[in-house]
C-alpha positions as CSV (number, residue, x, y, z in Angstrom):
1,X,5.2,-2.5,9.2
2,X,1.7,-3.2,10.3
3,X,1.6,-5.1,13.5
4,X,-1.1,-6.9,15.3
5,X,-1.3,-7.2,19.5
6,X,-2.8,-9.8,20.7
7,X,-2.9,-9.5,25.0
8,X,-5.6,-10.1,27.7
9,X,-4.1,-7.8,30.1
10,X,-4.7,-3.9,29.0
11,X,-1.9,-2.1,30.5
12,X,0.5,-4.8,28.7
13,X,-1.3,-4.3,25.5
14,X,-1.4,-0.3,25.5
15,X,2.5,-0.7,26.6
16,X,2.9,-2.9,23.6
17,X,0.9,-0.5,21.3
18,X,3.4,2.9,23.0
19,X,6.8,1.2,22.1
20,X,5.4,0.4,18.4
21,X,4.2,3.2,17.6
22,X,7.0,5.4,19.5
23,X,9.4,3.0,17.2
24,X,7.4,3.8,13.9
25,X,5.2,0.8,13.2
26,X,1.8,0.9,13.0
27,X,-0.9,-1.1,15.2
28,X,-3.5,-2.1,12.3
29,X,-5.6,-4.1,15.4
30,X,-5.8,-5.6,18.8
31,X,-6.9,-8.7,20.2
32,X,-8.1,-9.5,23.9
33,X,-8.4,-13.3,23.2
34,X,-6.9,-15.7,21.2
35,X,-10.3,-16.3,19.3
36,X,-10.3,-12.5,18.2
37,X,-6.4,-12.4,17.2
38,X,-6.9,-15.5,14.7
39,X,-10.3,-13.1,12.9
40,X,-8.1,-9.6,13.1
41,X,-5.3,-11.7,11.2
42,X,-7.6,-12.9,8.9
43,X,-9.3,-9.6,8.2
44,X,-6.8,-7.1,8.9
45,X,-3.9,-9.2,6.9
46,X,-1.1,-7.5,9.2
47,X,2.5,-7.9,8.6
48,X,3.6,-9.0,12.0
49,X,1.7,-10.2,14.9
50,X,2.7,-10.3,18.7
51,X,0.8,-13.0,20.9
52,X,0.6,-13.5,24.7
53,X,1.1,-17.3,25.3
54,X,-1.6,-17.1,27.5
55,X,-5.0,-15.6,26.7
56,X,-8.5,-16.5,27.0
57,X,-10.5,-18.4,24.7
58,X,-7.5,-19.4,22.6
59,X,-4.0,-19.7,23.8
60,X,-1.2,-17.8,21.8
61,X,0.2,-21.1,20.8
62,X,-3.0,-22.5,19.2
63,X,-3.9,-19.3,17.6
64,X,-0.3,-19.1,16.3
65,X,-0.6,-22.4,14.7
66,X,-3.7,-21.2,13.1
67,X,-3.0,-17.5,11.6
68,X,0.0,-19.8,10.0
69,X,-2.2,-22.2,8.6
70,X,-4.5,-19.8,7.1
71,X,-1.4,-17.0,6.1
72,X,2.3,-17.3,7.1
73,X,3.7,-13.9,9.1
74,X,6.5,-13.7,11.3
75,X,5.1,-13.5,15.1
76,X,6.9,-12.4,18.0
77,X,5.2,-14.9,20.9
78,X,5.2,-12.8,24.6
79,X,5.8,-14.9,27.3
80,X,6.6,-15.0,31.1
81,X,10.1,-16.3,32.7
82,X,10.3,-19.6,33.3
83,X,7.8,-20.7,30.7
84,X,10.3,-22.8,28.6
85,X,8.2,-25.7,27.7
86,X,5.7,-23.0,26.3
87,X,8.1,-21.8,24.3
88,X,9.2,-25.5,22.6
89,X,5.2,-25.9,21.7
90,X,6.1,-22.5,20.1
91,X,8.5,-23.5,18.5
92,X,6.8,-26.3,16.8
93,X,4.0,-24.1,15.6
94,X,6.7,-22.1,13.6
95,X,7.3,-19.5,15.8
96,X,10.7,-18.0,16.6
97,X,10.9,-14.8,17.5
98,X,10.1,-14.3,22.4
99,X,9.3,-11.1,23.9
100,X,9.9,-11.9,28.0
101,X,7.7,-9.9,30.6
102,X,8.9,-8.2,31.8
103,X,10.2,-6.7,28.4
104,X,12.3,-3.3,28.1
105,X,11.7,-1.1,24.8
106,X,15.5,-2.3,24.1
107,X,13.9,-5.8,24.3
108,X,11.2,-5.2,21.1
109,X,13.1,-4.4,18.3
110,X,15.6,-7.6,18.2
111,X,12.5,-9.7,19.1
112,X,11.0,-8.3,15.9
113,X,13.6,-8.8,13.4
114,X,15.0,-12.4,14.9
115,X,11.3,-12.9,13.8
116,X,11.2,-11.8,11.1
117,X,14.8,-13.0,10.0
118,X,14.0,-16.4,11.0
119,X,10.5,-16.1,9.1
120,X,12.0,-15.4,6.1
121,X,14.4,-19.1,6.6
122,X,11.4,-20.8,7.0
123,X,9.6,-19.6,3.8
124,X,13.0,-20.5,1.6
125,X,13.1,-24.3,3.6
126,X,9.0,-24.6,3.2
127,X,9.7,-24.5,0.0
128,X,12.2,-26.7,-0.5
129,X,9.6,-29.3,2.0
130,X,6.4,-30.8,1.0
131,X,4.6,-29.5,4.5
132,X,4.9,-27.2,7.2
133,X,6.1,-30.3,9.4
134,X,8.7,-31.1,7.1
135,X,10.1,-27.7,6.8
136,X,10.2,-27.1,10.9
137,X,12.1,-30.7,11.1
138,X,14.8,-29.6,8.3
139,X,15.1,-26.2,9.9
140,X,16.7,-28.3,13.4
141,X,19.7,-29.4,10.7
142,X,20.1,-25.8,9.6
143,X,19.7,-23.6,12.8
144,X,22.9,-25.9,13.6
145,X,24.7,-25.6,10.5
146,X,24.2,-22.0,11.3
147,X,25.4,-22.6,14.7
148,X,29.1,-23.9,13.7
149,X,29.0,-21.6,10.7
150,X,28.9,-18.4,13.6
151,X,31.3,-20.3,15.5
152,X,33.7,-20.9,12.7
153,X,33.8,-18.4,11.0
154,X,32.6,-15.4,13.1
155,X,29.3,-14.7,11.1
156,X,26.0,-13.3,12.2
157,X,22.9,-15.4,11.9
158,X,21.7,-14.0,8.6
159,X,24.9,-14.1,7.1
160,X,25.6,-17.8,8.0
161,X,22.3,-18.3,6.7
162,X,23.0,-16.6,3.3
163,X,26.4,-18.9,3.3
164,X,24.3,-21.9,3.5
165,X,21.9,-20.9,1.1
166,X,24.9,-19.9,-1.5
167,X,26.0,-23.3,-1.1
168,X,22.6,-24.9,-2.0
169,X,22.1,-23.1,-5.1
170,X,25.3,-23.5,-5.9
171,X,25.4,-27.4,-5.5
172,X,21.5,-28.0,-6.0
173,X,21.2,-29.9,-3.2
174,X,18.3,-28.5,-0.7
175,X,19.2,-26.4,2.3
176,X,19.0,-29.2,5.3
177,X,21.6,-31.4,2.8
178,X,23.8,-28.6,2.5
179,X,23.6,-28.7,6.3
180,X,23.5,-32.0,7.3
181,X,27.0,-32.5,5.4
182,X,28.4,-28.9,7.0
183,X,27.5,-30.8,10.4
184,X,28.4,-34.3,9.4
185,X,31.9,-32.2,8.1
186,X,32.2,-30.7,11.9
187,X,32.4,-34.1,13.1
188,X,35.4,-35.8,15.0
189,X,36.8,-38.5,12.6
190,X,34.8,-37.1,9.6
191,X,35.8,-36.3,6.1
192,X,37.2,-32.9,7.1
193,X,39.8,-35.0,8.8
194,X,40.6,-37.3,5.7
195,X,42.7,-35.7,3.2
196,X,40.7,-38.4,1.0
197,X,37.8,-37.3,1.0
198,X,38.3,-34.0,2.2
199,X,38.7,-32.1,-0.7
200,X,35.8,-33.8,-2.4
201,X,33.5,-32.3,-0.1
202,X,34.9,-28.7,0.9
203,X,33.9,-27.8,-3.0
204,X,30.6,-28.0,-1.5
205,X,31.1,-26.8,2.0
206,X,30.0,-23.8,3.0
């Protein structure tokens, strides 16, 4: 995997760059400012990219939004403790995968495939949307389908996510209906509970 850094402060970056490489990805470029990472992406087309939140110039956020625009990747966004309300901004530019300073080598890898996993969600809802906006709304429906689908039935994320997108070929119905009716389901009161209707929708649940 080729992975771009983007990080004002050196001794972070040429951390970063160590526990890639020493993990077996590749460093195609690195970025000092936000400006810079948004060109690299452009001209270096790497496969991942990981973002300080808070860099000169550009902030990680903004420059997030805009290597998306221009070409989706996944991107692991590093941030400080405490910095929550940075992270929901995140989240509405489509990112989803944190690296928290300060960040262990144990911390890299998970942070890389959660983004990565969670990347590869979005592209399957995006294009089931008719924007990116769209597609980051539906993906609140499904990340809580996913939620009771763990808790129910002991799955991992991917594999509740694979359930859920069984169910939506399987049906035709797109991804956040398929959800939306898994968490209606969940419900106190709801069909789950009425024999009725019940066994009308558990054909479909999944």
């Amino acid at each position: 995997m080729r992975i771009l850094i983007a990080e004002d402060e050196t001794i972070i970056r040429l951390d970063l760059r160590e526990l890639l490489e020493r993990s077996g990805f590749q460093v195609v470029a690195e970025a000092r400012d936000g400006e810079e990472a948004v060109a690299l992406a452009r001209s270096e087309t790497p496969d991942l990219a990981l973002l300080d939140v808070k860099m000169p110039k550009l902030d990680g956020i903004d420059a997030a939004r805009r290597i998306l625009d221009e070409r989706p990747i996944p991107i692991v966004m590093v941030t400080a403790y405490g910095e929550q309300e940075l992270v929901a901004r995140a989240v509405e530019a489509g990112v989803f995968g944190y690296l928290v300073k300060p960040f262990r080598e144990t911390d890299l890898l998970p942070a890389i495939e959660t983004a990565r996993a969670r990347h590869e969600e979005l592209a399957v809802v995006r294009a089931e949307a008719d924007s990116l906006a769209a597609a980051l709304a539906a993906r609140k429906a499904i990340e809580r389908a996913k939620g009771l689908l763990m808790e129910r039935e002991g799955l991992n994320e991917r594999d509740a996510f694979a359930r859920l997108r069984k169910a939506s070929q399987i049906s035709g119905r797109k991804l956040e209906v398929v959800a939306e009716a898994l968490i209606l389901s969940a419900e106190p009161g709801s069909a789950e509970a009425d024999p009725g209707r019940g066994s009308r929708l558990r054909r479909a649940d999944p």
